[in-house]
N, CA, C and O atoms as a GROMACS GRO file, in nm:
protein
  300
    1UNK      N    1   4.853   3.461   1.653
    1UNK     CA    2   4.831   3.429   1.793
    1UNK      C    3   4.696   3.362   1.808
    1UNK      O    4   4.605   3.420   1.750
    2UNK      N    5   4.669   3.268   1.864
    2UNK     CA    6   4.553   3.175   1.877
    2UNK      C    7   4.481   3.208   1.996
    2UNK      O    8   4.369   3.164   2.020
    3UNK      N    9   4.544   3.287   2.073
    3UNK     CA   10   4.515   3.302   2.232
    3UNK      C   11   4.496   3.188   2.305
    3UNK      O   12   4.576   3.099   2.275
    4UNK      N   13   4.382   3.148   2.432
    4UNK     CA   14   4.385   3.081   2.499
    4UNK      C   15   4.321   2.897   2.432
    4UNK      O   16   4.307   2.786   2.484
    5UNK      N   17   4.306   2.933   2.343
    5UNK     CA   18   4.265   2.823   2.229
    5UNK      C   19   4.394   2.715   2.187
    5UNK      O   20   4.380   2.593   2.177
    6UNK      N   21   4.504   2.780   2.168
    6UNK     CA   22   4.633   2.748   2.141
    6UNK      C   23   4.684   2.613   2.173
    6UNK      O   24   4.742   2.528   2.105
    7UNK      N   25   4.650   2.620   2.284
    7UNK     CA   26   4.757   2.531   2.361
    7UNK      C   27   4.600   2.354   2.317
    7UNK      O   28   4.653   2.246   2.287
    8UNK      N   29   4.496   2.356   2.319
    8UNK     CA   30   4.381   2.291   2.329
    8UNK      C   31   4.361   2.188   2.170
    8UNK      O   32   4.309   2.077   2.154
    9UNK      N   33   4.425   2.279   2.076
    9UNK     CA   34   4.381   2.285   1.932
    9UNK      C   35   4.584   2.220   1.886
    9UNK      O   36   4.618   2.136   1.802
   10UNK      N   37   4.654   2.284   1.960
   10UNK     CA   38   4.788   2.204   1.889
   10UNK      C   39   4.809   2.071   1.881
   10UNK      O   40   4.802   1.990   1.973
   11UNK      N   41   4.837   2.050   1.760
   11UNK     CA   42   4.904   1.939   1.683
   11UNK      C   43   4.758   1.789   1.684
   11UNK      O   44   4.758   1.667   1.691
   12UNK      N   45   4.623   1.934   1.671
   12UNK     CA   46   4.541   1.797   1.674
   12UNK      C   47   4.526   1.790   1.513
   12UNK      O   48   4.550   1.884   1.438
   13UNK      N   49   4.482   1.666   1.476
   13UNK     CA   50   4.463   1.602   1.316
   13UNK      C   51   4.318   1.555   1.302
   13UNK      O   52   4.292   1.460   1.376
   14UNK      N   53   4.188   1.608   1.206
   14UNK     CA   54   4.101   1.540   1.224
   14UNK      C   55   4.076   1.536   1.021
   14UNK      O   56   4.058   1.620   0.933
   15UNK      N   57   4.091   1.392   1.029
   15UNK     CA   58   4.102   1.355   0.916
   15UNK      C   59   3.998   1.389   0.767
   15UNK      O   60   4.017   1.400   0.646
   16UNK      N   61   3.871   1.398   0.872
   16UNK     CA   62   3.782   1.436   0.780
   16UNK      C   63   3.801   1.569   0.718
   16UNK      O   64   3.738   1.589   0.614
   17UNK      N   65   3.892   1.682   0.774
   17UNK     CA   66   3.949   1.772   0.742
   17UNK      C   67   4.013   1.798   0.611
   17UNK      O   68   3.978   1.886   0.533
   18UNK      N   69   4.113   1.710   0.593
   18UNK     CA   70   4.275   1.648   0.552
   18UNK      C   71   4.209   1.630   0.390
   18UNK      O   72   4.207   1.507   0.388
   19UNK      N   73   4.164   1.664   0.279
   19UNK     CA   74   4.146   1.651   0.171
   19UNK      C   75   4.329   1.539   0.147
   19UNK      O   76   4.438   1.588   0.177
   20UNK      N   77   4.312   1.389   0.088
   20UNK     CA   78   4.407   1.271   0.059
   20UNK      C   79   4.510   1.334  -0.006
   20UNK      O   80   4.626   1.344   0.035
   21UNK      N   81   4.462   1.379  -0.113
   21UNK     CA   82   4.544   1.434  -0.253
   21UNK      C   83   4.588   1.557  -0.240
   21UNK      O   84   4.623   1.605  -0.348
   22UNK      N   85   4.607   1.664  -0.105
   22UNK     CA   86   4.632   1.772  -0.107
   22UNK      C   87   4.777   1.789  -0.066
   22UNK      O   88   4.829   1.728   0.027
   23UNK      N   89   4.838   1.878  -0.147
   23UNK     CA   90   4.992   1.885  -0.145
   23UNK      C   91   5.013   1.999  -0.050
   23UNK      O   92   5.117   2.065  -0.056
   24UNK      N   93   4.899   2.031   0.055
   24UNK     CA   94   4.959   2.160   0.121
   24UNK      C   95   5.006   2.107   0.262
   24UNK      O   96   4.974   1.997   0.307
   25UNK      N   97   5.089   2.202   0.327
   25UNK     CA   98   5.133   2.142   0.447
   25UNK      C   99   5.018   2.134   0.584
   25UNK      O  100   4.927   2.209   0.618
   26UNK      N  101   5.067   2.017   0.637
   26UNK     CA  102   4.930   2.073   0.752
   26UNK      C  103   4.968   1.923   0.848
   26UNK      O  104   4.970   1.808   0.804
   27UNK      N  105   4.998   1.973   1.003
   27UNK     CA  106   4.942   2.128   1.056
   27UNK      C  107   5.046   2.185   1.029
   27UNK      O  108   5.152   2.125   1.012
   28UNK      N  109   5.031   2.341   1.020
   28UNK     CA  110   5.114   2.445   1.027
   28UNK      C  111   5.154   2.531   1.146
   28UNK      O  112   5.079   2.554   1.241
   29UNK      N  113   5.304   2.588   1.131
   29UNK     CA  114   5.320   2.687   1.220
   29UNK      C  115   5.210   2.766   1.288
   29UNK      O  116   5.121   2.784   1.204
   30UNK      N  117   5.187   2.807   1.375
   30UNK     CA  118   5.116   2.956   1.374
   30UNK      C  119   5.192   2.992   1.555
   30UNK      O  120   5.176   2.938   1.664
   31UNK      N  121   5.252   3.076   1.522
   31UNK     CA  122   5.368   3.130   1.696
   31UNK      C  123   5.407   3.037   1.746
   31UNK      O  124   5.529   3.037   1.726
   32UNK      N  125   5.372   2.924   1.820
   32UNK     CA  126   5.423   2.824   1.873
   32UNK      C  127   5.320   2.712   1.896
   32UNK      O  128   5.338   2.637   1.992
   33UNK      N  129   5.185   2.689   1.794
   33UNK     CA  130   5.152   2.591   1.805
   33UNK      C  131   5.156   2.534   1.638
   33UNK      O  132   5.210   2.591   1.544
   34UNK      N  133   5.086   2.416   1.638
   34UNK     CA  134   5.094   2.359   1.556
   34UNK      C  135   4.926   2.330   1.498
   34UNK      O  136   4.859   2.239   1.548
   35UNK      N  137   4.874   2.415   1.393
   35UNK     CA  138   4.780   2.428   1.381
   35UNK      C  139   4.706   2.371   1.260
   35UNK      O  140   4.736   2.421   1.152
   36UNK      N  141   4.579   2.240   1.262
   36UNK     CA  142   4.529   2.201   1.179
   36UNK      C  143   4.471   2.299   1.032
   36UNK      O  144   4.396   2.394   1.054
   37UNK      N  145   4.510   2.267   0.894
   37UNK     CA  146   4.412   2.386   0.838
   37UNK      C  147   4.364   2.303   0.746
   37UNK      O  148   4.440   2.236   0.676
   38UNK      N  149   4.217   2.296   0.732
   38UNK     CA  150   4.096   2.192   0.626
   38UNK      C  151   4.160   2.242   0.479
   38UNK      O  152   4.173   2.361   0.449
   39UNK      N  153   4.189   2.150   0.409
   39UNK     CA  154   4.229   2.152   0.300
   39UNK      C  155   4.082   2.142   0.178
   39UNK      O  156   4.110   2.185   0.067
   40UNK      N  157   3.969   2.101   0.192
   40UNK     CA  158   3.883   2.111   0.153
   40UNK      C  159   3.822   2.238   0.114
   40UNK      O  160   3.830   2.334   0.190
   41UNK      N  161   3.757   2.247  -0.010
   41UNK     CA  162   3.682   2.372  -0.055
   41UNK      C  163   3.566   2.356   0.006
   41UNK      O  164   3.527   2.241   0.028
   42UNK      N  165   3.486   2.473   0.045
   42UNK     CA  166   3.332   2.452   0.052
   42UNK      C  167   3.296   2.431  -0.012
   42UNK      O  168   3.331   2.480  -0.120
   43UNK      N  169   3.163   2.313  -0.005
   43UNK     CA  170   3.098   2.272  -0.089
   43UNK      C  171   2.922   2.242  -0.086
   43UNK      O  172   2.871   2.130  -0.093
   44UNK      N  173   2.863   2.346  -0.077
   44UNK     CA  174   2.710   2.353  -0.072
   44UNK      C  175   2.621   2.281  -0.121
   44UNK      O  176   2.515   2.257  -0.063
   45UNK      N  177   2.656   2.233  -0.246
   45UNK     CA  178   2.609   2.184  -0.302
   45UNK      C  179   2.457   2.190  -0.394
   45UNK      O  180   2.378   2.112  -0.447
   46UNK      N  181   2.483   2.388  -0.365
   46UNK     CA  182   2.365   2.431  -0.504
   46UNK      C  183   2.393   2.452  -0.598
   46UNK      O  184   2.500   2.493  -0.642
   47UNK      N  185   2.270   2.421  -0.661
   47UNK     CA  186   2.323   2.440  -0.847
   47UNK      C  187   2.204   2.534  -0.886
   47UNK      O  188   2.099   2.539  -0.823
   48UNK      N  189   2.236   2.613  -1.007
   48UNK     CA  190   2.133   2.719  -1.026
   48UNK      C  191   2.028   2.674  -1.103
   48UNK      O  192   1.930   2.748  -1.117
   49UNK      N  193   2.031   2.546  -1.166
   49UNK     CA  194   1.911   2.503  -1.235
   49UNK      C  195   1.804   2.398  -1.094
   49UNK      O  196   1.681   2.390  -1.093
   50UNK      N  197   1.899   2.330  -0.993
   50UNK     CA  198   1.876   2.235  -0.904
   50UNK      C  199   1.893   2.079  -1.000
   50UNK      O  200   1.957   2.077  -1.105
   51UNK      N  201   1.830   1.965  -0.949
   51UNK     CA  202   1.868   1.826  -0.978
   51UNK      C  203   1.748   1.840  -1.164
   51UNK      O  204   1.674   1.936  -1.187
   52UNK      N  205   1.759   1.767  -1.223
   52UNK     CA  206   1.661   1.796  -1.319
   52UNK      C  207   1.514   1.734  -1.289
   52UNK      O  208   1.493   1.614  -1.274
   53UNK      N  209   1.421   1.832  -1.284
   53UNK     CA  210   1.292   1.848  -1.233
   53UNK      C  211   1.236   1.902  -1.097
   53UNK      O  212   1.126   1.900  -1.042
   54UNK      N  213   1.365   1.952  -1.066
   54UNK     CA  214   1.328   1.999  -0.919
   54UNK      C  215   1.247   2.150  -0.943
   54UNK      O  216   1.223   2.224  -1.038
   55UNK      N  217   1.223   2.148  -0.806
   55UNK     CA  218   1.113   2.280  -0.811
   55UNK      C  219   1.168   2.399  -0.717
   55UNK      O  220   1.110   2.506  -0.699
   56UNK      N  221   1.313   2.354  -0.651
   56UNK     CA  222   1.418   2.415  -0.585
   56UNK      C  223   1.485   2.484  -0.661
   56UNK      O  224   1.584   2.490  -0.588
   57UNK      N  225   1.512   2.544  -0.750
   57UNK     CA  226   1.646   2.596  -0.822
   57UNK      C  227   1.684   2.705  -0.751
   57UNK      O  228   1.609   2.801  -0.739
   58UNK      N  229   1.834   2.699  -0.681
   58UNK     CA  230   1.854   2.794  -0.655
   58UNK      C  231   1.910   2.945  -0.669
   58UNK      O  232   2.027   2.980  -0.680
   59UNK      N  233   1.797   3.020  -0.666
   59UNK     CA  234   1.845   3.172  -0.693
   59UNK      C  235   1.958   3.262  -0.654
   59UNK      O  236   2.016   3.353  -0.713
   60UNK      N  237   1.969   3.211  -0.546
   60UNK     CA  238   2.093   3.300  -0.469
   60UNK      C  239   2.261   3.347  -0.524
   60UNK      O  240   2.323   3.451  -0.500
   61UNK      N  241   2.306   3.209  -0.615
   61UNK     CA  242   2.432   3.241  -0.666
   61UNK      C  243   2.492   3.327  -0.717
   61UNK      O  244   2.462   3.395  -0.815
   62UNK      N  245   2.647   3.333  -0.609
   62UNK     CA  246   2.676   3.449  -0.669
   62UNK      C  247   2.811   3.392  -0.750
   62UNK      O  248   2.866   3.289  -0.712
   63UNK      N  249   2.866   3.474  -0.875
   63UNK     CA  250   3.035   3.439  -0.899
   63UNK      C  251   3.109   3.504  -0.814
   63UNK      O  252   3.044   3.592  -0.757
   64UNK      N  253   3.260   3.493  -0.769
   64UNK     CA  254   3.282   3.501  -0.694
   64UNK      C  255   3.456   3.491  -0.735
   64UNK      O  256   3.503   3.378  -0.749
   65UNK      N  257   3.534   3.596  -0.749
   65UNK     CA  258   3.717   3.614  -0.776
   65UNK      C  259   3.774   3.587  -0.634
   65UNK      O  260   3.747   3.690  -0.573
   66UNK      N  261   3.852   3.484  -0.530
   66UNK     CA  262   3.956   3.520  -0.464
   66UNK      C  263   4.053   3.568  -0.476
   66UNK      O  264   4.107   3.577  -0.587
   67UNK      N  265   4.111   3.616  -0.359
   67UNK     CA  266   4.210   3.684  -0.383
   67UNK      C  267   4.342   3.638  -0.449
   67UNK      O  268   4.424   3.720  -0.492
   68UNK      N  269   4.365   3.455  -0.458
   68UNK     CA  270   4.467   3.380  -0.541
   68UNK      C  271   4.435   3.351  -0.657
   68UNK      O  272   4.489   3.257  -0.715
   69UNK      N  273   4.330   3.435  -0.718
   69UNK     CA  274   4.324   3.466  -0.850
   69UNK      C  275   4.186   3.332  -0.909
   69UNK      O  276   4.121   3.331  -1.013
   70UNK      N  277   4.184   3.233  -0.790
   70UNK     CA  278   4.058   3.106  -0.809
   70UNK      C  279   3.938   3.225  -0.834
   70UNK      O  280   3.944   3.346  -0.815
   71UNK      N  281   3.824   3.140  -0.882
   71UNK     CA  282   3.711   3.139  -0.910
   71UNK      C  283   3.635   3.054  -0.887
   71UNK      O  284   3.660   2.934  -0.870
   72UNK      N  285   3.492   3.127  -0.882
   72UNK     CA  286   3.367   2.977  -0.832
   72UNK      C  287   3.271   3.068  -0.817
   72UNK      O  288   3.252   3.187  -0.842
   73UNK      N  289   3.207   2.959  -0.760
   73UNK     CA  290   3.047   3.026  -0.721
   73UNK      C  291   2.992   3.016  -0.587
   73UNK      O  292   3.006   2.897  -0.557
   74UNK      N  293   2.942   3.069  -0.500
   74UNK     CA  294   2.873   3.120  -0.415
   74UNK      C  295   2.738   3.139  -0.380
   74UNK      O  296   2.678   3.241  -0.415
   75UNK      N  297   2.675   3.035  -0.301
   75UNK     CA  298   2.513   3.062  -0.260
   75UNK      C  299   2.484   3.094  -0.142
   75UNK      O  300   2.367   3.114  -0.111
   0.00000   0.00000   0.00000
């Protein structure tokens, strides 16, 4: 149920969303609207060493199991 959002958000498409090469369906069902879902992974774009010579490296990363069995990392 989307609640009062529902009706505002159906059957909109925003492309920058839409990863080209993605074989998943979209938009999808959800009760009776038709709901956009970003096919894109997050992408932060830290690395734990940083660019080579940087003075940034970031510490924070974590690994990280979903629940569809993927893997990655996390900052």
């Amino acid at each position: 149920m989307l609640g009062p959002n529902g009706p505002a958000v159906t059957g909109i498409k925003l492309p920058v969303l839409i990863c080209p090469t993605s074989s998943l369906a979209n938009p999808i069902p959800v009760s009776k609207f038709q709901v956009l879902t970003p096919s894109y992974v997050g992408v932060s774009g830290a690395s734990a060493t940083g660019p080579p010579g940087s003075a940034f490296p970031e510490t924070r990363i974590r690994n990280f199991s979903a629940c569809s069995g993927h893997v990655g990392q996390m900052s």
